[in-house]
C-alpha positions in Angstrom: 44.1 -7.8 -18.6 43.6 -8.7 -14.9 44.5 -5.3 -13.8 42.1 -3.7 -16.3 39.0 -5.7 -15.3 39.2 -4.6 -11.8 39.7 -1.2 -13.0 36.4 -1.2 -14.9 34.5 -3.6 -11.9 35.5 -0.7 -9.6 34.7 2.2 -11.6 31.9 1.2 -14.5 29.7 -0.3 -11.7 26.1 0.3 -13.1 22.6 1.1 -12.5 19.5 -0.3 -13.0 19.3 2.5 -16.1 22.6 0.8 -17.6 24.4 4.4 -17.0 28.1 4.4 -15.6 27.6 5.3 -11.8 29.3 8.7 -10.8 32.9 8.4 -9.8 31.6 9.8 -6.1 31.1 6.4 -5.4 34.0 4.6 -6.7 36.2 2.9 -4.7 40.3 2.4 -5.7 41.1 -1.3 -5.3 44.7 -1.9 -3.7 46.7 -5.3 -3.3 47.4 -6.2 0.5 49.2 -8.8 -0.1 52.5 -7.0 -1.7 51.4 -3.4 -2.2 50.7 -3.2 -6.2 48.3 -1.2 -6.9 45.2 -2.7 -8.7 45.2 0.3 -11.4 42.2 1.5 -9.7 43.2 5.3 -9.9 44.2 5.0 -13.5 40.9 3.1 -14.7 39.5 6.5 -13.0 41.1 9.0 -14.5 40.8 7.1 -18.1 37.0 6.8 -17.4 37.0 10.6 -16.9 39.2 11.0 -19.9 36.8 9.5 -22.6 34.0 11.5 -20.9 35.0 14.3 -21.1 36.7 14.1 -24.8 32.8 12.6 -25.4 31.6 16.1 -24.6 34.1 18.2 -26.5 33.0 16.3 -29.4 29.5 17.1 -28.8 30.1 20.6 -28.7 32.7 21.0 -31.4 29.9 19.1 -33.3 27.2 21.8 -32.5 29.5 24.6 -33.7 30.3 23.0 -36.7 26.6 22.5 -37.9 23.7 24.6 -35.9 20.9 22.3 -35.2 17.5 22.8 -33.9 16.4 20.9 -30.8 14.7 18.0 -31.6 12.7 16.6 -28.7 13.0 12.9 -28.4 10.3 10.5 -28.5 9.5 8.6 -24.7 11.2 4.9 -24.9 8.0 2.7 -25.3 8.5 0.2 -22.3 6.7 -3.2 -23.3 7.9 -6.6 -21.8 10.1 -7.1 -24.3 12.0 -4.0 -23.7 11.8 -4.8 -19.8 13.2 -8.5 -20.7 16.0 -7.1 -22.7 16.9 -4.6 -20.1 17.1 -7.6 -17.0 19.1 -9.8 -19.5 21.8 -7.3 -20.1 21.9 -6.4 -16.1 21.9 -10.1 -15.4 24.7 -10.5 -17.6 26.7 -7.8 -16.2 26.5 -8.9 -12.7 27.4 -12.3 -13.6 30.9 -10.2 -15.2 31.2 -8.3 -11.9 30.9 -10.8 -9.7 33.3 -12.9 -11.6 36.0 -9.7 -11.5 34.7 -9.3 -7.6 35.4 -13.4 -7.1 38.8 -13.1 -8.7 39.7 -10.1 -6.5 38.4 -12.0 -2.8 40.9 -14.8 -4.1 43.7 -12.2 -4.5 42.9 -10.5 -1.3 42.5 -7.3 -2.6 41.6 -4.6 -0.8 39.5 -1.0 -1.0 39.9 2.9 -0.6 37.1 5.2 -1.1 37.9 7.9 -3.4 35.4 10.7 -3.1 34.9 13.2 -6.1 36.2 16.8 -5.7 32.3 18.3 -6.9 31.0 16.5 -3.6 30.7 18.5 -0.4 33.6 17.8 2.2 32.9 17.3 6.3 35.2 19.8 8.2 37.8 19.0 10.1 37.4 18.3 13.4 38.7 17.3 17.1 37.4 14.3 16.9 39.3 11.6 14.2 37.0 9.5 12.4 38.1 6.1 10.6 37.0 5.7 6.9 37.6 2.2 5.6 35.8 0.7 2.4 35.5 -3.0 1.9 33.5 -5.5 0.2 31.2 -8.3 1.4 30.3 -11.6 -0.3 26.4 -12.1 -0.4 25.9 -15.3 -1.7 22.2 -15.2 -1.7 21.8 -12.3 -3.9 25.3 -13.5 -6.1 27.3 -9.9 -5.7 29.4 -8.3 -3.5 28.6 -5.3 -1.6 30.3 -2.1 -1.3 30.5 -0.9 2.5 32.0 2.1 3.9 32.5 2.4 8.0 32.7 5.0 9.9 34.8 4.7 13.2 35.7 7.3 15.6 39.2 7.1 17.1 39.2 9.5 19.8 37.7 7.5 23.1 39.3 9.7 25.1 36.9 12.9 24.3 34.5 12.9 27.4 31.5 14.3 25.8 31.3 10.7 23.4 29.9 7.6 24.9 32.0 5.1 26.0 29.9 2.3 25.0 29.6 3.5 21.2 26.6 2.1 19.6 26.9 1.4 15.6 24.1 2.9 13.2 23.3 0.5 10.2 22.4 3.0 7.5 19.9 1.8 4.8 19.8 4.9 2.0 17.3 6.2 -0.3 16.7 5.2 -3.7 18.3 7.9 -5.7 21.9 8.4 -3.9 25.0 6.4 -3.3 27.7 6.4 -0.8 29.5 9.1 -2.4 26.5 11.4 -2.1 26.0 10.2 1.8 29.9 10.9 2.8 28.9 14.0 4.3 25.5 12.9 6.3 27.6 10.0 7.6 30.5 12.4 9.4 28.0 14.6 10.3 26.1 11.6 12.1 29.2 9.9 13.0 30.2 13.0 14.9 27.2 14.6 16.0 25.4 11.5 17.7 29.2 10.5 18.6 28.0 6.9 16.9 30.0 4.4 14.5 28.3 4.9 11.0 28.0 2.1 8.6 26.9 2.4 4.9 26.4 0.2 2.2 25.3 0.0 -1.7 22.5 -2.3 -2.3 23.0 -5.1 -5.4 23.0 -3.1 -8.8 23.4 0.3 -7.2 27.0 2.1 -6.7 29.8 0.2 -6.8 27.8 -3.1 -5.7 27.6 -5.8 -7.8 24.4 -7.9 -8.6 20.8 -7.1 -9.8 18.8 -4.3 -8.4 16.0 -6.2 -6.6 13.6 -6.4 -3.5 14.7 -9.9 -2.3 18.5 -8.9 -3.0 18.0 -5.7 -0.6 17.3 -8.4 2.2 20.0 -10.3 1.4 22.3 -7.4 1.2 21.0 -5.8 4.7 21.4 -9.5 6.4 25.2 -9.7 5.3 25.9 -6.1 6.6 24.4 -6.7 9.4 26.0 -10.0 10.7 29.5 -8.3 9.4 28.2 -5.3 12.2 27.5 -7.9 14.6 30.4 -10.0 14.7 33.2 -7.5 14.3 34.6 -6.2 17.7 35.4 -2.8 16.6 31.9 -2.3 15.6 29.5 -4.8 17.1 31.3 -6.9 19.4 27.8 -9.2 20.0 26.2 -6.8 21.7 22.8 -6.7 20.6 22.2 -3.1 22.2 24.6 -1.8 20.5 23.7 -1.8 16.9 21.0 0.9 15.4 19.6 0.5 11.9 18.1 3.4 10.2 16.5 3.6 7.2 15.2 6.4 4.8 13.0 6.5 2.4 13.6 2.5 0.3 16.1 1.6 2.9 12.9 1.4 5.3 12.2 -1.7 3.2 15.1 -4.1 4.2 15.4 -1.8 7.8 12.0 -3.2 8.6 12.8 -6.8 7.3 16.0 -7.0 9.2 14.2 -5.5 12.5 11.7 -8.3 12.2 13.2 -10.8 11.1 13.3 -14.0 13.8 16.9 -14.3 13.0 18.1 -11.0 13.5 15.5 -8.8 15.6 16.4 -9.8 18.8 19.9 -8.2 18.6 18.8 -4.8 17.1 19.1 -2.5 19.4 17.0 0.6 17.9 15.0 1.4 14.5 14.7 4.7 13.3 12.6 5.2 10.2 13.1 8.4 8.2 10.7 9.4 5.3 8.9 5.7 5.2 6.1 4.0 3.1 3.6 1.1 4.5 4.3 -0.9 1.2 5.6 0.0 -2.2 2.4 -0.6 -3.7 0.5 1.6 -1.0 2.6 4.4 -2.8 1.0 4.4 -5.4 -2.8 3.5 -4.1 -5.0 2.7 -1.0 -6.5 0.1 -3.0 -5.2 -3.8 -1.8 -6.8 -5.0 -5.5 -3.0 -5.9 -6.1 -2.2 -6.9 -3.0 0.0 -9.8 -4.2 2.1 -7.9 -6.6 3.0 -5.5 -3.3 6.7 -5.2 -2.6 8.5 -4.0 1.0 5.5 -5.1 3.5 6.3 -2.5 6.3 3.1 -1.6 7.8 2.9 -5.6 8.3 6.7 -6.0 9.4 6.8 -3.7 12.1 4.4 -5.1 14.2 6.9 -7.4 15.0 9.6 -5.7 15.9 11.2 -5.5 19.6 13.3 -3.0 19.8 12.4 0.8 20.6 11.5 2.6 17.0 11.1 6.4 15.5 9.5 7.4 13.5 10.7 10.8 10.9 8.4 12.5 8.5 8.2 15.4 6.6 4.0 17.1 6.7 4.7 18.3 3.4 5.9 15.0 1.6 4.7 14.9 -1.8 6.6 11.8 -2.7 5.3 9.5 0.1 2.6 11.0 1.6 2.7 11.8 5.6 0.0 9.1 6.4 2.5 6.5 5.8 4.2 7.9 8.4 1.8 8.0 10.9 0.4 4.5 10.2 3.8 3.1 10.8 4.1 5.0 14.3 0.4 3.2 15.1 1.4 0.0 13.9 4.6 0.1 16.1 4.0 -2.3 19.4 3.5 0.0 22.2 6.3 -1.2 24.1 8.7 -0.2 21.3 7.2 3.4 20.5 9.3 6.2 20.5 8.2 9.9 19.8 8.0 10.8 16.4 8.8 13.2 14.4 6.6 14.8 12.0 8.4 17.7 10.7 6.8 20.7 9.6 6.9 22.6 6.1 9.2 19.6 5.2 9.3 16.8 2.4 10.5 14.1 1.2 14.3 15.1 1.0 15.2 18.4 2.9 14.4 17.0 6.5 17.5 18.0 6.9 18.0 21.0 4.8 18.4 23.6 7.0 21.3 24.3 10.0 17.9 24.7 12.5 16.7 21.5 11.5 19.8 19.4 11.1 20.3 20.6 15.2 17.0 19.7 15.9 17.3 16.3 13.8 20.6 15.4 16.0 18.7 17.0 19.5 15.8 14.5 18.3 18.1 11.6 17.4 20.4 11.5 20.6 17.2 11.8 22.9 16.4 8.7 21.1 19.4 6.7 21.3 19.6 8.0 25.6 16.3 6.0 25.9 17.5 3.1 24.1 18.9 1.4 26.8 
């Protein structure tokens, strides 16, 4: 029974939709202490099992008795619904971080397990260090899923000696699976440590999907950056937090935050908003119900800060981006970016722009010091 809990903790992780999260962001828990595996793998394969006998039922069902398509009526969201929907996810996170509690106690560890769909980095000369673990929040009650990315090879002359660590805060509709691939490309192309993380309710994170629980979440990877001498070491040049698209929220919170800003070293923003609410309208009639203040939040920042945005952006409109750069003190301003015939999500589309993205990125990180 133990084993099988951690299984499903590892693998069923949820979203704030209630679906099972893909297997490209599960990670296969291990035990350090002797060796036995956790089941992990198994719980896997078993999950992908009943899906896929699911969808041979489906279809044997279809050929068996030729329906028409019957469009499906839009689910009616009224408070009710909404209150429904945050009691189950509250009562699944209180499950999780039970299973997640247990594990700490029994020291288990973590390996990431990508899936086989997902595109793989190529191999290169220079050895990168994948390791998964998870982190106790307390604030936000769940435990977050982090991957690092830590290059091996200090002997190569054309990486820096002094590596510096990039915080990585992603977008809203991705995982760490989905970011594997962006994070060796970065992790080799700025020659930088990468870190990742899951927020609460997303991936294989535990928790509830909210706004205070991303700052919570950010402050806990961050202190773990901080404090760990392979990563960190207390050097507060050396860490970089970047943050696209939602992940600007809790970038611009930790990067002005009394507690923390002091010991970023850098703060690229990629694909940013001034405010969630801005999003949606200029107006400030509801002001108070606003969530992820960054056109207020940078202005207090002290480290040097970039700005990336695509002309084109139909999901957050350019302006954001350019009222962020303003807002920036004008000590801490750093070229931007505003990319041309771009978006929201293909900044990075192309092999042109991905070399101009890391030309544009290392000239940043040169000036940092």
């Amino acid at each position: 029974d133990e084993e099988k809990s951690n299984g499903e903790d590892i693998a069923n992780s949820e979203n704030d939709d209630g679906k099972v999260a893909s297997s490209a962001d599960a990670l296969e828990s291990l035990v350090s202490a002797d060796g036995e595996s956790k089941n992990g793998e198994v719980e896997m394969k078993k999950i992908k099992s009943k899906n896929t006998s699911k969808s041979d039922n489906i279809k044997s069902q279809r050929a068996k008795v030729p329906q028409e398509p019957v469009a499906e009526e839009p689910e009616v969201m009224t408070a009710s619904t909404l209150s429904d929907r945050q009691r189950t996810l509250v009562k699944k996170a209180r499950k999780v971080y039970n299973n997640n509690k247990a594990d700490a106690k029994n020291s288990v560890t973590y390996r990431f397990v990508l899936d086989p769909s997902l595109r793989q980095p190529r191999s290169r000369s220079i050895e990168i260090e994948r390791s998964a673990t998870k982190l106790h929040d307390p604030k936000s009650r769940s435990y977050i899923a982090v991957l690092s990315y830590r290059i091996l090879d200090a002997d190569n002359a054309s990486l820096p000696q002094n590596r510096k660590t990039l915080l990585y805060s992603h977008g809203n509709a991705t995982d760490l699976g989905a970011m594997n691939f962006m994070c060796h490309y970065l992790c080799r192309g700025l020659g930088v440590n990468v870190v990742i993380y899951d927020y609460s309710g997303y991936g294989a994170s535990g928790g509830v999907p909210r706004e205070e629980n991303t700052y919570s979440n950010i402050m806990t990877v961050f202190n773990y950056i901080y404090n760990e001498p392979t990563l960190g070491n207390q050097d507060s040049s050396s860490i970089l937090v970047y943050g696209q698209s939602v992940g600007s929220g809790p970038s611009c919170y930790v990067s002005s935050n009394s507690a923390t800003r002091d010991k970023v070293g850098g703060l690229i923003l990629h694909s940013p908003f001034m405010s969630g609410m801005r999003v949606l309208t200029p107006s400030r009639a509801l002001a108070c119900l606003d969530i992820f203040p960054n056109i207020t939040r940078i202005t207090k920042v002290r480290c040097p800060t970039m700005i990336i945005h695509g002309m084109k952006d139909k999901e957050v409109d350019v302006s954001h981006g350019f009222a962020l750069h303003n807002a920036v003190p004008e000590e801490c301003k750093r070229d931007p970016w505003f990319v041309q015939n771009a978006g929201h999500n293909d900044i990075c589309d192309s092999q042109q722009r991905m070399e101009e993205y890391i030309r544009r990125l290392k000239r940043f990180i040169d000036g940092m010091e």
